[in-house]
N, C-alpha and C positions, 0 to 999 in steps of 0.2 A: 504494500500500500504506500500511498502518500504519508511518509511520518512527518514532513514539514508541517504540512496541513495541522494534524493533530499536534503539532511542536507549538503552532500559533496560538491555535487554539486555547491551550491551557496555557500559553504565559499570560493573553489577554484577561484569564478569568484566575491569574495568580494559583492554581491548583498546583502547590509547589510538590507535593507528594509524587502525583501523577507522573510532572515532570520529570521527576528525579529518577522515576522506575523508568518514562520512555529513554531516559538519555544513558542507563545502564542497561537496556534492551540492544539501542541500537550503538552501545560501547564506546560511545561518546564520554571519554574521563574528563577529557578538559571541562567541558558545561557542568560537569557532575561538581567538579571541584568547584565550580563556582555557585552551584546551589550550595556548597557545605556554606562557603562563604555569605550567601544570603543568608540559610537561617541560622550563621554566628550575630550577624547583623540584626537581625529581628528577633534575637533573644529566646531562637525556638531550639529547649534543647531535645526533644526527640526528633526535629528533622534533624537536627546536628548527630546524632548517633543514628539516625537510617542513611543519612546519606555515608558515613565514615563506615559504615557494615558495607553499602552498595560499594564503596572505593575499596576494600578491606584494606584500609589501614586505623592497626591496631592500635599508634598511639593514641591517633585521635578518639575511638573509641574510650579509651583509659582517661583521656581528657575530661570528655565525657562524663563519664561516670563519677567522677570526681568533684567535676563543676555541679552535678545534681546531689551531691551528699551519700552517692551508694561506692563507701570507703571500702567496705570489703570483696564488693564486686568486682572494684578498677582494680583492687589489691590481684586479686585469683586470674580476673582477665592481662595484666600486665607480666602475673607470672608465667600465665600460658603459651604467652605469645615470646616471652624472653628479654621480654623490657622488665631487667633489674634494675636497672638504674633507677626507672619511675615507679618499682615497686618500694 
């Protein structure tokens, strides 16, 4: 299909969820990293941790989990991943 179409679409109507799953569909990372950045911006932290799961980078999830107060979560997720440093 036409993904531009559907790409307009939802930026016109801000459906930033939606976006973020078409632009890890069609493996678009650049856009993806710039939605992280939008909802760092709009102070959304579950799109900040769906978009950092769609990129899998792990710090930023640990970031995450940290800036929401789940200490032993980032704790267990940091060690998994082998970021000692941020555990």
């Amino acid at each position: 299909g036409n993904h531009q179409v559907v790409e307009m679409s939802y930026q016109r109507k801000k459906d930033f969820d939606r976006l973020s799953f078409l632009y890890m569909l069609t493996g678009d990372s650049e856009k993806l990293r710039k939605m992280l950045k939008i909802s760092n911006m709009r102070n959304d932290i579950m799109g900040r941790y769906h978009n950092a799961l769609l990129l899998g980078d792990a710090a930023e999830r640990v970031a995450v989990l940290e800036a929401s107060g789940n200490l032993p979560l980032a704790y267990i997720s940091a060690n998994l991943h082998g970021l000692v440093d941020v555990a």
